[in-house]
C-alpha positions in Angstrom: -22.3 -27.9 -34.5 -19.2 -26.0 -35.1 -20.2 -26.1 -39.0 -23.3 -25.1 -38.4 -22.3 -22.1 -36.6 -20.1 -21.1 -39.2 -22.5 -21.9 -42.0 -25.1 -19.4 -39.9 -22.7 -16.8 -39.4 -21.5 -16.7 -43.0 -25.0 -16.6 -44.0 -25.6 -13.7 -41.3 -22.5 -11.7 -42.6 -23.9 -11.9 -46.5 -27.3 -10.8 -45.5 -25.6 -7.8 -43.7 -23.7 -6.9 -46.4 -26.8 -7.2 -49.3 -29.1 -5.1 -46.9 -26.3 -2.1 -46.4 -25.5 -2.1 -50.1 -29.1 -2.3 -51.8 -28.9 -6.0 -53.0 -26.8 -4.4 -55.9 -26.8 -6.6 -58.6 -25.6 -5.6 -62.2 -24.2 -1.9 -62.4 -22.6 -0.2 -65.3 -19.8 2.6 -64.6 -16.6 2.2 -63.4 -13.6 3.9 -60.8 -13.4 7.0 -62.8 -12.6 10.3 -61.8 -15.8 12.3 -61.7 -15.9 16.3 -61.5 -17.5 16.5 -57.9 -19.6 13.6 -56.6 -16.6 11.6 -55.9 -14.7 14.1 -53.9 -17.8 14.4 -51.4 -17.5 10.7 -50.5 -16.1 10.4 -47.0 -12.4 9.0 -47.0 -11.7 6.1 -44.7 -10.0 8.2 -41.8 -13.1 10.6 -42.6 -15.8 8.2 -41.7 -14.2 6.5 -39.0 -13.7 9.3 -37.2 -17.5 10.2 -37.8 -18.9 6.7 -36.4 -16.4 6.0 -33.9 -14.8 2.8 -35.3 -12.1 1.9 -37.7 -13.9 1.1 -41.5 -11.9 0.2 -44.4 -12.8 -0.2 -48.0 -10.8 -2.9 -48.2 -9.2 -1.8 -51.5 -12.7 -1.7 -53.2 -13.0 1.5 -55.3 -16.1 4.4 -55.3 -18.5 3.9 -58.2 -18.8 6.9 -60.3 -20.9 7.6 -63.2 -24.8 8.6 -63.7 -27.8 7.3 -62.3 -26.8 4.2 -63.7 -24.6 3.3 -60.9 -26.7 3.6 -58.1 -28.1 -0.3 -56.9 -30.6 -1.8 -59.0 -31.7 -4.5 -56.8 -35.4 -3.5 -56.5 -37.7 -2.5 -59.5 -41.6 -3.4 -57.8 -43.5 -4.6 -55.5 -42.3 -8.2 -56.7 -38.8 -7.4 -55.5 -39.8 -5.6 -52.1 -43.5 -3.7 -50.9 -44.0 -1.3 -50.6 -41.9 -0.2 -53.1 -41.7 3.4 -52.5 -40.1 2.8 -48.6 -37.6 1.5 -50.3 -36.1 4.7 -50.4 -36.0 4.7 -47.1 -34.6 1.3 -45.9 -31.6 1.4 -49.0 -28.9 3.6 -49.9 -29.6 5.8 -53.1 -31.4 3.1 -54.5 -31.5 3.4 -58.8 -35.6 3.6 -59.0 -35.6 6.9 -57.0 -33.1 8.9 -58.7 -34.3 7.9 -62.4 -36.8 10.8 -62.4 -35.3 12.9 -61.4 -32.5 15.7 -63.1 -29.0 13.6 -61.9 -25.7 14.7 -63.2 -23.4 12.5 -61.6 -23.1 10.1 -58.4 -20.5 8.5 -56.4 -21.3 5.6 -53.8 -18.6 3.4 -51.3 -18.8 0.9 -48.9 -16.8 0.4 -45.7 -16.4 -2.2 -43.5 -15.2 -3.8 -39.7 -16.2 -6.9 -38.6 -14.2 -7.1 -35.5 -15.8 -8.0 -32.6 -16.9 -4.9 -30.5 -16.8 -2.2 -33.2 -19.9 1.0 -33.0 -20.2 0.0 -36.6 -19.3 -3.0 -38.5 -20.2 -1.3 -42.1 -21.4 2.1 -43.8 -22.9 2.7 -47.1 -22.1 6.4 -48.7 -23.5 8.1 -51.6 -23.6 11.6 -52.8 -25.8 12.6 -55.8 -25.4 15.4 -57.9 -28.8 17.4 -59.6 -28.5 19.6 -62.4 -29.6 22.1 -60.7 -29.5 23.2 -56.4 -33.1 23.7 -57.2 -33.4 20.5 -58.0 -32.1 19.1 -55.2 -34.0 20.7 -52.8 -37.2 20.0 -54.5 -36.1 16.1 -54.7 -35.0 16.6 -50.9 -38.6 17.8 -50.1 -40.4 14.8 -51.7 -38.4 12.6 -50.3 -39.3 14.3 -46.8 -42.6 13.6 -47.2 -42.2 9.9 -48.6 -39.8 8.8 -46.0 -42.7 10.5 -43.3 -44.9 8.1 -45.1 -42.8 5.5 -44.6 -42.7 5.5 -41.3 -43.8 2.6 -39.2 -44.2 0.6 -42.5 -42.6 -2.9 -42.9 -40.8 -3.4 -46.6 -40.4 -7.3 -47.4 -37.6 -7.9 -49.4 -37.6 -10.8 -51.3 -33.9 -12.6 -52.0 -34.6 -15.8 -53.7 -31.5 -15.3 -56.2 -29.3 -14.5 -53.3 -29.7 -15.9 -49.9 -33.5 -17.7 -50.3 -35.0 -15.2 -47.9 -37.4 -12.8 -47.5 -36.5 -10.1 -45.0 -38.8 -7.7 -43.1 -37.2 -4.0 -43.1 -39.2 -1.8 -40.7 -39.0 1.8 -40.6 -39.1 3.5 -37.5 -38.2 7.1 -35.7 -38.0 9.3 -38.9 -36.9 12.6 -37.9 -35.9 15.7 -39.9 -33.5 18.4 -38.1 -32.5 21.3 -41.1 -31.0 19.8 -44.3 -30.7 16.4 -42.5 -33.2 13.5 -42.1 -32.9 10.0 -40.5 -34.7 6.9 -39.9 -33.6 3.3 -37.8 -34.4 0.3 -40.0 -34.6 -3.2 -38.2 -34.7 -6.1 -40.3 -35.2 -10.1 -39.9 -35.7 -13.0 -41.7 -38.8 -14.1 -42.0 -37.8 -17.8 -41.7 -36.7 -16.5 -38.2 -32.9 -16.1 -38.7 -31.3 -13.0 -37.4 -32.1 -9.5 -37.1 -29.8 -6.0 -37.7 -30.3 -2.5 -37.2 -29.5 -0.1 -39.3 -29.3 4.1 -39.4 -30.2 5.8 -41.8 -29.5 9.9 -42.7 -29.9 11.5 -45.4 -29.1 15.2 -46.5 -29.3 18.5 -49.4 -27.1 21.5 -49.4 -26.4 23.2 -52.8 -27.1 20.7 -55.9 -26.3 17.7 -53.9 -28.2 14.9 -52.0 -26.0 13.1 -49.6 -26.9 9.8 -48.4 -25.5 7.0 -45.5 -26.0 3.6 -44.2 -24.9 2.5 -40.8 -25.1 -1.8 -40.1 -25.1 -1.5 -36.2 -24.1 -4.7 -34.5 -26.6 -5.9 -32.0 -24.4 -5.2 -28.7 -23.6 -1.6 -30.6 -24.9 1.8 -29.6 -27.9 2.9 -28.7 -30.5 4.1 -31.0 -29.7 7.9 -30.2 -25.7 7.3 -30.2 -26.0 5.5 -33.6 -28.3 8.0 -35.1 -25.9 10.8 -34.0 -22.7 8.9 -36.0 -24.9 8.3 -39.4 -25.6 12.6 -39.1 -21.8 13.1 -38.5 -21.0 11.2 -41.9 -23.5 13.2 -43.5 -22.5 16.2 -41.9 -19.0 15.2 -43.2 -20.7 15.1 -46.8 -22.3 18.2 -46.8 -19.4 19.7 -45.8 -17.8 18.7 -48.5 -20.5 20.1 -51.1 -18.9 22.9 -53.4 -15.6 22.3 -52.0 -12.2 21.9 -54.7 -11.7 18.5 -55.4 
């Protein structure tokens, strides 16, 4: 039974970790030192302090590059419908940013998987347009796509990865200012088990600003969680036009 357990938990902990980080799979770029996007990322004491619980990176470093670093794991509606919410229940996923005018991006993952933590991971990303024009307008669409989205199931299909298929609902999208966010809930479809995540998003200048919170199920409410994913973007934005 003991092995069991374990085998369910490990299980549980890599499905955690796929859903908060887009179900990367192959990325190109490397740890490099980038002009801007990386110094908007949130340090560790940064977003700690934000959610209210230790995170570490663990010693894994930031992506940096193009669009071409952002998570790949979804292309169509074969790898998750609808397609388009996927921009709402990932972080910066690579199929939204393509069309759009990207100079540079910067993601990192955190992470605390001790018992009784607000948070046991967060996903960052900050996105760099061409232009603060740009930004805005891709800020406004995805406004109205992520209002779409809402109250929509996305089923994510994992065959290469855990064998699953996972149900990502979209719930409570709200916009206040240059800041929008969204609660995901996901669960196996083969009835394993279930995770909340928050979701915020946010524009100032040329830069989109995006955040992933994996809530643990005795964590904080809907409205505490929500209010730690704006304070990391908050923390972002702030960040925007600052020297590196």
């Amino acid at each position: 039974m003991r092995q069991v357990t374990s085998r369910r938990s490990s299980r549980a902990a890599l499905l955690a970790v796929l859903l908060l980080t887009g179900c990367t799979q192959s990325i190109a770029g490397s740890a490099t030192q980038s002009d801007a996007a990386l110094g908007i990322l949130p340090t560790e004491s940064e977003i700690s302090a934000a959610v209210d619980s230790p995170l570490s990176t663990f010693g894994f470093q930031p992506f940096v590059g193009g669009v071409e670093i952002l998570p790949d794991g979804y292309r169509t509606d074969s790898d998750a419908s609808p397609i388009a919410c996927v921009a709402v229940t990932d972080t910066a996923p690579r199929i939204v940013y393509e069309p759009l005018p990207v100079l540079e991006a910067a993601r990192l993952s955190f992470f605390n998987w001790d018992p009784g933590v607000a948070t046991s991971g967060a996903d960052a990303a900050a996105v760099r347009m061409s232009t603060g024009d740009g930004a805005r307008a891709a800020f406004d669409e995805f406004v109205g796509r992520w209002r779409q989205c809402d109250g929509s199931t996305v089923v994510k299909h994992l065959p290469g990865v855990t064998g699953a298929d996972v149900d990502a609902r979209v719930q409570d999208v709200d916009i206040a200012g240059p800041v929008m966010s969204a609660t995901v809930r996901t669960g196996e479809r083969a009835g394993g088990g279930t995770a909340r995540y928050e979701r915020s998003i946010g524009v100032r200048g040329d830069a989109i600003v995006e955040v992933s919170l994996a809530i643990p199920t005795d964590g904080p409410t809907v409205a505490a969680a929500r209010d730690m994913a704006t304070r990391a973007v908050e923390v972002m934005l702030d960040k925007v036009g600052r020297p590196n």
